[in-house]
TORKOL-4160 file (C-alpha; in steps of 0.2 Angstrom, whole numbers, padded with zeros to 4 digits, m for minus):
107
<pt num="1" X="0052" Y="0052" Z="m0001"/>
<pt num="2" X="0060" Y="0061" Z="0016"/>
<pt num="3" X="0047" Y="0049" Z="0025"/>
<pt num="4" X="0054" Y="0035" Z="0016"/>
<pt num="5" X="0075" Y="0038" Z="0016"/>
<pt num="6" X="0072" Y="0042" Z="0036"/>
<pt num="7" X="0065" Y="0024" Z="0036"/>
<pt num="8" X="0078" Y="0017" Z="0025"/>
<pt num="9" X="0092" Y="0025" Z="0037"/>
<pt num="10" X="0082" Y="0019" Z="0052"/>
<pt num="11" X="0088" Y="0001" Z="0045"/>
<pt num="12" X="0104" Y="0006" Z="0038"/>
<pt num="13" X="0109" Y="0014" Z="0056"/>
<pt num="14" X="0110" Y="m0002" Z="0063"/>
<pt num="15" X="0126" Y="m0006" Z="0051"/>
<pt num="16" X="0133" Y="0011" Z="0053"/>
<pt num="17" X="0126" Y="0018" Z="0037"/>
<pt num="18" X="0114" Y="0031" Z="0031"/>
<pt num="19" X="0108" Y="0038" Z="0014"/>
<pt num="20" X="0108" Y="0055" Z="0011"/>
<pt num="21" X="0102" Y="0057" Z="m0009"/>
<pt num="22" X="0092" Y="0040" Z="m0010"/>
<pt num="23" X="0095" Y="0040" Z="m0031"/>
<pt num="24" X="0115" Y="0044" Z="m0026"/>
<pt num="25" X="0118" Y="0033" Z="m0012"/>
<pt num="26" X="0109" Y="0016" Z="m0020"/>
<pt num="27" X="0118" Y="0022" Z="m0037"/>
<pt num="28" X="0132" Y="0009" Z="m0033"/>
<pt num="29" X="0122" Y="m0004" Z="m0026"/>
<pt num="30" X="0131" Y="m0006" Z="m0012"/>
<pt num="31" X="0119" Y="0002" Z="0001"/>
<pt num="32" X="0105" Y="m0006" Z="m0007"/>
<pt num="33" X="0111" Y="m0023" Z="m0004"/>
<pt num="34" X="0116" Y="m0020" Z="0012"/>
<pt num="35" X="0096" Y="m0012" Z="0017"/>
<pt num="36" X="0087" Y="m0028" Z="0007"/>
<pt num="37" X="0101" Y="m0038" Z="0020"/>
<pt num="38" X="0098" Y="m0028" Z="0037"/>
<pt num="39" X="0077" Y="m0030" Z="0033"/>
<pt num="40" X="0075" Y="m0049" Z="0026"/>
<pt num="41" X="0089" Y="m0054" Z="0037"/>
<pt num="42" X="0097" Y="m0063" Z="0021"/>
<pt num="43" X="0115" Y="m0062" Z="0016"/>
<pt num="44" X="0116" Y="m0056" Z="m0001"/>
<pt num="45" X="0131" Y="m0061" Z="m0013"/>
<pt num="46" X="0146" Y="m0053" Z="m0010"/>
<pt num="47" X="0147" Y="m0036" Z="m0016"/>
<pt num="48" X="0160" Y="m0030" Z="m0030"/>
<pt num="49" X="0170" Y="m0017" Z="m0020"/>
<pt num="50" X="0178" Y="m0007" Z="m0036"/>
<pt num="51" X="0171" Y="0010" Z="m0040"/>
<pt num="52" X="0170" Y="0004" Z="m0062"/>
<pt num="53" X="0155" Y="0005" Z="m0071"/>
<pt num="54" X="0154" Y="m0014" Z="m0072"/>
<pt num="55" X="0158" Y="m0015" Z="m0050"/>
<pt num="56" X="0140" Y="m0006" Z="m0049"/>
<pt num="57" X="0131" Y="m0015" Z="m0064"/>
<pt num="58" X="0136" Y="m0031" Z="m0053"/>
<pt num="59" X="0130" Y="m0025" Z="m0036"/>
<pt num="60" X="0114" Y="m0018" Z="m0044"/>
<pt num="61" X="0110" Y="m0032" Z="m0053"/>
<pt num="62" X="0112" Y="m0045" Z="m0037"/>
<pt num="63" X="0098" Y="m0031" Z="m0028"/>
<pt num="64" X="0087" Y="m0034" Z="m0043"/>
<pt num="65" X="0091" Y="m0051" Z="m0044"/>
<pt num="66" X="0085" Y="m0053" Z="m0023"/>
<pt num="67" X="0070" Y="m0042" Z="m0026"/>
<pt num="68" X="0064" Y="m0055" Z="m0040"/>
<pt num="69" X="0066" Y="m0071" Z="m0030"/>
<pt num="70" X="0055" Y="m0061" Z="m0018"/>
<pt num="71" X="0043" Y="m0063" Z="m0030"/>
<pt num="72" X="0040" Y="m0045" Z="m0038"/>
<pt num="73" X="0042" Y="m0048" Z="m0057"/>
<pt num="74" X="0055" Y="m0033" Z="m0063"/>
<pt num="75" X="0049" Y="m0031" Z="m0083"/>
<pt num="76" X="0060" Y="m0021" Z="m0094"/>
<pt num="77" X="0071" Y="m0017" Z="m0079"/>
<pt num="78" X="0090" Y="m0020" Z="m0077"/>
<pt num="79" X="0105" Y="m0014" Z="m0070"/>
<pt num="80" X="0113" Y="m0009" Z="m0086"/>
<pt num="81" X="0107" Y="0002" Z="m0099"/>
<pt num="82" X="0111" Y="0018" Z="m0096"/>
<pt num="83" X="0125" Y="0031" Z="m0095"/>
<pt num="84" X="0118" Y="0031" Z="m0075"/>
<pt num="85" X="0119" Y="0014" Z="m0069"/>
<pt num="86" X="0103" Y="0015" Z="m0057"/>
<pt num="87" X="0090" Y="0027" Z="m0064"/>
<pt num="88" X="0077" Y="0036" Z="m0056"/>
<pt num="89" X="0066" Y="0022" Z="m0064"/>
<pt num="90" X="0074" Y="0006" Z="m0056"/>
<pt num="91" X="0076" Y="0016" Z="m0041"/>
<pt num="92" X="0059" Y="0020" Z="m0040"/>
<pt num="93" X="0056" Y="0000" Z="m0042"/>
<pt num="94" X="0065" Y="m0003" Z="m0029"/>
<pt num="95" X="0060" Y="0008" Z="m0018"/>
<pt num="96" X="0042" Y="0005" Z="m0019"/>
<pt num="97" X="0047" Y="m0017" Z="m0019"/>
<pt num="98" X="0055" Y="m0009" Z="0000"/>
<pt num="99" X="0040" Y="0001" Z="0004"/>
<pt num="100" X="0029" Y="m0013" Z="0000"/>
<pt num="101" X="0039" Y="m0025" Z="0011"/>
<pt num="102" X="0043" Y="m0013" Z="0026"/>
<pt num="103" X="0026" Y="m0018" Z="0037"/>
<pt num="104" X="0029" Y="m0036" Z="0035"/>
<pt num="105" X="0050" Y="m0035" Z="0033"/>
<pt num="106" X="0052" Y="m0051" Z="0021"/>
<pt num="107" X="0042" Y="m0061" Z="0037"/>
C-alpha cells in the first residue's frame, strides 16, 4: 500500500496535494476526484465543497460514477451505506481500478 500512496502522491504533487492515510484522505472524495483528474486528464464534475455526510456521499459517488464509465463494473458498491462514507471495501475498489490503470494512465 506504501508503493501504492507514494504513486498516488507522485500524481497528487503536481496539484499541490498529497495523501497521507489513503482510506482517510479519499474518505471525502475530494482527493479522489482530483487523482482519477491529474491521471485521465478529465475534468470531473464539480466537487461539493461542504464537510456533511451528504457533501462526501456526493464527491464519492461522481469518483465511482467515473471509474464505471471507464468500464469497471462496480457490483454492490456505493458511496452510501455505511456510518463511514468510503470503506475500506470501496477504497480497496478503487484503488486496485487505479492500479490497474496507472501503466496505461486512461490512454
Amino acid at each position: 500500500m506504501q508503493t501504492f500512496s507514494m504513486w498516488c502522491n507522485s500524481h497528487l504533487r503536481k496539484v499541490n496535494t498529497e495523501i497521507e492515510v489513503i482510506e482517510e484522505d479519499f474518505r471525502d472524495g475530494l482527493k479522489l476526484m482530483l487523482l482519477l483528474e491529474v491521471i485521465s486528464g478529465e475534468q470531473l464534475p464539480k466537487p461539493d465543497k461542504g464537510q456533511m455526510r451528504f457533501h462526501r456521499i456526493a464527491n464519492v459517488s461522481k469518483a465511482l460514477d467515473f471509474i464505471e464509465s471507464k468500464g469497471v463494473k462496480l457490483v454492490s458498491i456505493g458511496a452510501e451505506g455505511s456510518s463511514v462514507v468510503l470503506t475500506n471495501v470501496r477504497v480497496t475498489t478503487c484503488l486496485e481500478f487505479l492500479e490497474t490503470h496507472k501503466c496505461r494512465e486512461f490512454g
